[in-house]
C-alpha positions in Angstrom: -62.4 -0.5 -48.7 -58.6 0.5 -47.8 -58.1 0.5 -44.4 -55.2 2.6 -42.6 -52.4 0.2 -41.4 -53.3 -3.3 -39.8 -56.8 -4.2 -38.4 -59.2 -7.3 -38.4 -61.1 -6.7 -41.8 -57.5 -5.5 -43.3 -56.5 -9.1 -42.4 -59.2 -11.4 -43.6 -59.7 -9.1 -46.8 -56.1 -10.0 -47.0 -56.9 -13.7 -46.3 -59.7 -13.8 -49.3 -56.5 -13.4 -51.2 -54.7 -16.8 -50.6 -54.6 -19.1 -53.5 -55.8 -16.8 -56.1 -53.1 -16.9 -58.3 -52.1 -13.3 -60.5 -49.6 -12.5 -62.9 -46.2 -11.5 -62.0 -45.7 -7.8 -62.7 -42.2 -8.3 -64.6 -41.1 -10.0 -67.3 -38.1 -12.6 -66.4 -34.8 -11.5 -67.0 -34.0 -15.2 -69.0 -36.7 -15.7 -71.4 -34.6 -19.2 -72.4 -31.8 -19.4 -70.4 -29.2 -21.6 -71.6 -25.3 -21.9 -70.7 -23.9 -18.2 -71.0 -26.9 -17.4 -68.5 -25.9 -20.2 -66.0 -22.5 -18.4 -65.9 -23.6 -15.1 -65.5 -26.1 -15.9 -63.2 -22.4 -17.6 -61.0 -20.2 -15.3 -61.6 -22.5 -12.5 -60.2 -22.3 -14.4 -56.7 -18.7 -15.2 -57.1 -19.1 -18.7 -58.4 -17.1 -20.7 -61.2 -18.3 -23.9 -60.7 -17.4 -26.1 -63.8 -21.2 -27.8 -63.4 -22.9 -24.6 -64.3 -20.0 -23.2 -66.5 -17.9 -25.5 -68.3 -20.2 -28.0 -70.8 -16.9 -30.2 -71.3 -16.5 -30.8 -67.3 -20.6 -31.1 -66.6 -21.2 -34.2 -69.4 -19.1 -36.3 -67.5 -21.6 -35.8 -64.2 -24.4 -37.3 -63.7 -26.4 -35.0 -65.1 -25.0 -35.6 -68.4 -24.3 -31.7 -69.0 -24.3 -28.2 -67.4 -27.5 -27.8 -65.3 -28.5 -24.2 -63.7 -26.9 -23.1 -60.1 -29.9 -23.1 -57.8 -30.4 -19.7 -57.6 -31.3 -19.3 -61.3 -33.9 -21.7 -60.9 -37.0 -19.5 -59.6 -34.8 -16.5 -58.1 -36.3 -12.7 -58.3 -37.4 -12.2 -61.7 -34.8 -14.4 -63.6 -36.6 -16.8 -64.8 -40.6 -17.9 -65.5 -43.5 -16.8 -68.0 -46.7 -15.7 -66.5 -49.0 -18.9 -66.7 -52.2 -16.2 -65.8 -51.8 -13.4 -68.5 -55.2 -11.3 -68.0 -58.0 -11.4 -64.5 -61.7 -11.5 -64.9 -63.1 -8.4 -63.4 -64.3 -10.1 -59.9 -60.8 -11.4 -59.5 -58.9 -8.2 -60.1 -61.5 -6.3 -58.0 -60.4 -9.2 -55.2 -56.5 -8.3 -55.8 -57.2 -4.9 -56.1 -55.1 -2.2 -53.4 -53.1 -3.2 -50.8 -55.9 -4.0 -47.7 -53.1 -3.1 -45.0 -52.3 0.0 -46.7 -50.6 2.4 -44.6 -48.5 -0.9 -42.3 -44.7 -1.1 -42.7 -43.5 -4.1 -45.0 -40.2 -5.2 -44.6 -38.9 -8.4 -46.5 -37.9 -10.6 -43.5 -37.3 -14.2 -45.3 -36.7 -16.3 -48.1 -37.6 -20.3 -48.1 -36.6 -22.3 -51.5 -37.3 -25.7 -52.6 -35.9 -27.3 -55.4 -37.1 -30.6 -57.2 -35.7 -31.4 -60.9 -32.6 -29.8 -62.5 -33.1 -26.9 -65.3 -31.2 -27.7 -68.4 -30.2 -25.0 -71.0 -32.9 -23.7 -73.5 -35.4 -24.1 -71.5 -38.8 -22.3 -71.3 -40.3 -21.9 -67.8 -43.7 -21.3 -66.6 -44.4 -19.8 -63.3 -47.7 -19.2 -61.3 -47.5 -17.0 -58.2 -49.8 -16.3 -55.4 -50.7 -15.0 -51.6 -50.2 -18.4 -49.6 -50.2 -17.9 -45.7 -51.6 -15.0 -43.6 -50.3 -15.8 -39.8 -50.7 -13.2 -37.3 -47.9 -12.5 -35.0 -47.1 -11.0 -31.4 -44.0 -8.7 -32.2 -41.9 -7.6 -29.5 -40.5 -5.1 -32.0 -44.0 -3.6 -33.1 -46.9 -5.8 -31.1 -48.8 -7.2 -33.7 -47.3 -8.4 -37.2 -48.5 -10.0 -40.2 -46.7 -12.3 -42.0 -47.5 -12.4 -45.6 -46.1 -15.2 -47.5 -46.4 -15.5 -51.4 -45.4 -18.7 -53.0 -44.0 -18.8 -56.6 -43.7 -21.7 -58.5 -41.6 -22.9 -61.5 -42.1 -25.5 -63.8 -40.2 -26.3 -67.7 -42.8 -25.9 -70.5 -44.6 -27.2 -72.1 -45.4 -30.3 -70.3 -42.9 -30.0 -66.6 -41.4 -31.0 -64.5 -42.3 -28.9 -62.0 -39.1 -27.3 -60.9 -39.1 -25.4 -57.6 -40.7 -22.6 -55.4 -39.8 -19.7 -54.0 -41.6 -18.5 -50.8 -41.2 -14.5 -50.0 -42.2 -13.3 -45.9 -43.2 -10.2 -45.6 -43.1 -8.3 -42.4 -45.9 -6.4 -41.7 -46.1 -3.8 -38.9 -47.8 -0.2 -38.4 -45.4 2.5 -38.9 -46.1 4.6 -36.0 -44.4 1.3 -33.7 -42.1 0.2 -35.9 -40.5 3.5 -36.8 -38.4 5.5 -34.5 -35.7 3.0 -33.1 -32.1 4.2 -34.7 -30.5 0.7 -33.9 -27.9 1.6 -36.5 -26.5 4.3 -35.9 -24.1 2.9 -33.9 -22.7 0.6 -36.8 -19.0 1.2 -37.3 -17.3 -0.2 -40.5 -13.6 -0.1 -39.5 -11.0 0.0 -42.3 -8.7 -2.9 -42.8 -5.1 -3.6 -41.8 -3.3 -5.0 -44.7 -2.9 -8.7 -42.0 -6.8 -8.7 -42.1 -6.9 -8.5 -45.9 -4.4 -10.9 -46.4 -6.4 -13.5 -43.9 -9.5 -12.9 -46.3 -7.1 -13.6 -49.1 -5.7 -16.6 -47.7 -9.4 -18.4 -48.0 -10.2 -17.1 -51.2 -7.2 -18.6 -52.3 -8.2 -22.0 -51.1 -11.7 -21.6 -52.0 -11.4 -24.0 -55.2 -9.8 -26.8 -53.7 -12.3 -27.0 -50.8 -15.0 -27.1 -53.5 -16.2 -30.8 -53.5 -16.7 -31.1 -57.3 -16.4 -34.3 -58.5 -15.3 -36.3 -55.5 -19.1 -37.3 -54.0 -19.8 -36.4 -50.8 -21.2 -40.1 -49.0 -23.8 -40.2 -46.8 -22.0 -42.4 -45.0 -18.8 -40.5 -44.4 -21.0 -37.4 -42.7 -21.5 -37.0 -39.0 -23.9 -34.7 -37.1 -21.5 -31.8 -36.1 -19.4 -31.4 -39.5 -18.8 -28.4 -40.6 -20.0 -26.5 -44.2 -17.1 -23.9 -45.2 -16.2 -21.1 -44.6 -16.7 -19.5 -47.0 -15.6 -15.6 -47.5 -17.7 -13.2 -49.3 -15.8 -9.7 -48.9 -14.7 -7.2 -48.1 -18.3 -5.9 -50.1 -17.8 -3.4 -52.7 -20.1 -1.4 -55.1 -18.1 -3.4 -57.8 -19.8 -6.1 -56.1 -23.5 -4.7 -56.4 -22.7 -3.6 -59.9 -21.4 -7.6 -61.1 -24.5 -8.7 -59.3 -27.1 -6.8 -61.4 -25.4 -7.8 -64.7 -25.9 -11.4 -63.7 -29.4 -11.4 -61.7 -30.8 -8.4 -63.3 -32.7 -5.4 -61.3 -35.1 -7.9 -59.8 -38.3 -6.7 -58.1 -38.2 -3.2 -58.3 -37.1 -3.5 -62.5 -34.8 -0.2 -62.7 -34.4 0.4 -66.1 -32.2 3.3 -68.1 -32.8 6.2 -69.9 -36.1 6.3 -72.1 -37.1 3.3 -70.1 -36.7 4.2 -67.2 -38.5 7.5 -67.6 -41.4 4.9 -68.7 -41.1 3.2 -65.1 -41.2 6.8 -63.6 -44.9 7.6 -65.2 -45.8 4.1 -64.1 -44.3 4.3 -60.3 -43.5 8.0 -59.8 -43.4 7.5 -55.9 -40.2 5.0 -56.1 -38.5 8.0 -57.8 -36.5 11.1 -55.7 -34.3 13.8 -57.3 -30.7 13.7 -56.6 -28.7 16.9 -56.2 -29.0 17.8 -59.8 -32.6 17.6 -59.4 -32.7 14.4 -61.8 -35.5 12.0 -61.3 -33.5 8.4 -59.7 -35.1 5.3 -58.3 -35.1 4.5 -54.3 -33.1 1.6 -55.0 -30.0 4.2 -55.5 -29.9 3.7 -51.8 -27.3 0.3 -52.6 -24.7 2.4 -54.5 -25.1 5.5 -53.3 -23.9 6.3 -49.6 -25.5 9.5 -49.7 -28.7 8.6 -50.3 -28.1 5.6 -47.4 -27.3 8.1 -44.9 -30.4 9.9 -45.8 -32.7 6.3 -45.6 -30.8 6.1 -42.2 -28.0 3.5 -42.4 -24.3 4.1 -42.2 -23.3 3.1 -45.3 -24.5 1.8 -48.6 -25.8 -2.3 -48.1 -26.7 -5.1 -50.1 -29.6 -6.6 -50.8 -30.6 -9.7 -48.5 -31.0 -11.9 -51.2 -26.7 -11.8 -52.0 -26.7 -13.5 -49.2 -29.0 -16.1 -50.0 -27.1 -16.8 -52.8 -24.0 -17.0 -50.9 -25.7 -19.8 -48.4 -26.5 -21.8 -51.6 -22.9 -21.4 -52.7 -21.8 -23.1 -49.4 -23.6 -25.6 -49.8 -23.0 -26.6 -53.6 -19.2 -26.5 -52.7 -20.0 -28.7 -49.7 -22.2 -31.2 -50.9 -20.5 -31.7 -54.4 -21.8 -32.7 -57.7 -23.7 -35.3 -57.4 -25.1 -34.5 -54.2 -29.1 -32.2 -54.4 -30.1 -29.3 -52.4 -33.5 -29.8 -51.8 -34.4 -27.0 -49.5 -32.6 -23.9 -48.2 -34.7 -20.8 -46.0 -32.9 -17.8 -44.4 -34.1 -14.4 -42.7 -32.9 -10.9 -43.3 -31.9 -9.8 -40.0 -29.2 -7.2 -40.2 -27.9 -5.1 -42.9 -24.5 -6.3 -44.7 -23.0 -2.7 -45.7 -19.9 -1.6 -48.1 -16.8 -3.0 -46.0 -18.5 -5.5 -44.5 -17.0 -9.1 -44.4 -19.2 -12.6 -44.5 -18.3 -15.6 -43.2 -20.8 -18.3 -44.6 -20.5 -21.5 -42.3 -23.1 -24.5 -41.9 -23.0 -27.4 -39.3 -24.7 -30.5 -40.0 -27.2 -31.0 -37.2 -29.3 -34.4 -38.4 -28.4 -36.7 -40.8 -31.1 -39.5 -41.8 -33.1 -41.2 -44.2 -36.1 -38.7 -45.6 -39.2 -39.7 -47.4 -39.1 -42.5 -50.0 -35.6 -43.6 -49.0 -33.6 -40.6 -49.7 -30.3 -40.3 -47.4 -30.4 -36.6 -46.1 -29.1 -34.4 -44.0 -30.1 -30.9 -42.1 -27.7 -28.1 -41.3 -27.8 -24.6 -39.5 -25.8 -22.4 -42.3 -25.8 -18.7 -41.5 -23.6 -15.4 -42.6 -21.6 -13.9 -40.1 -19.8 -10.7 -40.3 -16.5 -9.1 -39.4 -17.8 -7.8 -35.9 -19.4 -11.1 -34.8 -22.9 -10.6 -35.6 -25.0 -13.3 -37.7 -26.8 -11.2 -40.2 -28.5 -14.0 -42.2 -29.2 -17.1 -40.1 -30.7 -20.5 -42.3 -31.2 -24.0 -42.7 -30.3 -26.3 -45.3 -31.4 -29.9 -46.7 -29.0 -31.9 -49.1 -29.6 -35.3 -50.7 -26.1 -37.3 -50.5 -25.2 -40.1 -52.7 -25.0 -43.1 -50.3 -22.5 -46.2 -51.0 -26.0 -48.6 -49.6 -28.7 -46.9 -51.4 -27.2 -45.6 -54.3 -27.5 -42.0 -56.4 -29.4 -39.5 -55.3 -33.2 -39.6 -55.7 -34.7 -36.3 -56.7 -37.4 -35.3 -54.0 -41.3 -35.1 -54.9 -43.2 -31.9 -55.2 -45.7 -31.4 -52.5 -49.0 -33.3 -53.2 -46.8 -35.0 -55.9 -48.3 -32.1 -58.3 -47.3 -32.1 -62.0 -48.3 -28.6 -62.5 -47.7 -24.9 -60.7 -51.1 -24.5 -59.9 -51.3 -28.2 -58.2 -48.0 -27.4 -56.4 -50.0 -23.4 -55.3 -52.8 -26.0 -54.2 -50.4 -28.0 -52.0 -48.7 -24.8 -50.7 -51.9 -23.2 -49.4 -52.8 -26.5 -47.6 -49.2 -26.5 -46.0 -48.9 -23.0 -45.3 -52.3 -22.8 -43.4 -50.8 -25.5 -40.9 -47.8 -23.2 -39.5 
């Protein structure tokens, strides 16, 4: 039975759900990615790294040839066939609804992990399901769930297993969490010709501060260093628009003309007519300042996983070639709107030795704007090449699974623990 907003049997109906894996509702946007979609994928965050993009630069690396940036490998809908094509009808009557139907869901978070490299022309599998239900004091709304749903990646047909992507959803009931206009007040100032020519100035620089093919030692990094910065801005709609060729329409899968009137008899709610009376998609809200104003922001914004991707970036520049990121998470906090300005900085804040003698180190990265405020704070965990102990290691997989639904296993078992 649906229940309105959140309540006790809302919750542990939700609970029954955790580990039960279901198929992803959308196909990936790279069936078999190879080179061209390692470049795309870059350029649509503003990255022209020769280890994704240039094959004749990448064979001379240790990884013998272009591998994917990070935030191909497992990001919204890019990549990853369903491994669970069809339910048996006690399992889809399980997953059936939404049993907090009626709550506010906001996506707060993003935590990644990433374990083997993806090569070109490579098939992926992925498996995807509910892993942690946590209930939460809110000073915001009182009571909050948060969701999180783990999906994993692994090459086909026999692995590795190649990384997870863990979503956090926000839930609250609307009637608390509604009703505070903490943006109106949002001013997005334009810019004197010295301020552009400041962000120009690092731009400009950008490539030489990129690490490359100069490692990065383990040794040669104190607690306290600094990632970056790295500028991402002034945003544009140009910007949203080179970010959809790369990454696709993610989630909500916006498609055109004949197709997307298929997606409107599917999901005719996500669907509002403009002035002209067409039929568009909700998402419009990210190119269209009208229909921003109306959803009650300033100004068109971005989506929160741009800035994800950006964090990534600053660390690949950082850590250099033959360096790993093994783990990255970040929240959602404020909106990054049209005119906005990013600063993405990192501080290294423990360096160590991790698990199975793999030299490592933690940093604080975060996104700050042009008016001071951190929209997108994270943290970060690189393996560095160490002059004592050698090339990186690759980490393990949790429960050292070989498969996605091992790795799901490993993940419900971690996630009840937080």
């Amino acid at each position: 039975m649906q229940m309105a907003g959140i309540t006790d049997e809302g919750v542990a109906q939700l609970r029954r759900r955790i580990g039960i894996p279901q198929p992803h509702p959308l196909p990936p946007h790279y069936l078999q990615p190879n080179e061209d979609a390692f470049r795309h994928v870059a350029e649509a965050y503003g990255d022209d790294n020769p280890l994704w993009c240039d094959p004749a630069y990448a064979a001379k690396t240790r990884w013998g040839g272009v591998i994917a940036p990070p935030q191909l490998v497992g990001g919204d809908t890019l990549i990853g066939e369903n491994e669970v094509g069809t339910l048996d009808p006690e399992t889809k009557e399980l997953l059936r609804g939404d049993p907090l139907r009626g709550a506010h869901a906001f996506y707060a978070g993003s935590f990644r992990e990433w374990w083997s490299p993806l090569h070109p022309g490579t098939r992926v599998s992925r498996r995807n399901a509910l892993v942690g239900v946590h209930d939460k004091k809110s000073d915001f709304a009182q009571r909050a769930i948060h969701e999180w749903t783990a999906e994993v990646f692994a090459a086909m047909p026999d692995g590795p297993v190649l990384s997870a992507q863990y979503r956090l959803m926000i839930r609250t009931d609307r009637d608390k969490a509604t009703g505070r206009k903490k943006y109106d007040d949002t001013a997005i100032e334009p810019y004197s010709d010295e301020q552009l020519a400041e962000i120009d100035a690092v731009y400009g620089g950008e490539r030489d501060r990129r690490r490359g093919d100069v490692p990065r030692y383990w040794e040669d990094v104190a607690e306290g260093d600094e990632l970056g910065p790295l500028v991402k801005g002034p945003l544009r709609v140009t910007d949203m628009v080179c970010w959809h060729v790369g990454m696709g329409m993610g989630l909500y899968g916006v498609r055109a003309l004949r197709l997307g009137y298929d997606q409107r008899q599917k999901v005719p709610r996500f669907f509002r007519p403009d002035d002209l009376n067409v039929p568009d998609v909700q998402q419009r809200v990210h190119w269209d300042a009208e229909w921003a104003r109306a959803a009650g922001n300033p100004a068109v914004y971005d989506y929160g996983r741009m800035r994800e991707t950006w964090l990534i970036h600053l660390c690949t520049d950082w850590m250099g070639d033959d360096a790993w990121l093994w783990k990255l998470d970040c929240e959602f906090r404020k909106f990054n709107y049209v005119g906005d300005t990013h600063w993405m900085r990192g501080r290294v804040t423990r360096k160590y030795v991790a698990a199975g003698d793999r030299p490592a180190v933690d940093c604080d990265v975060w996104g700050e704007n042009q008016r001071g405020e951190v929209t997108t704070p994270g943290h970060a965990t690189i393996l560095l090449p160490s002059r004592e102990r050698g090339d990186v290691r690759l980490p393990d997989v949790p429960g050292d699974a070989t498969t996605c639904q091992e790795t799901l296993d490993a993940l419900v078992d971690a996630f009840a623990t937080q």
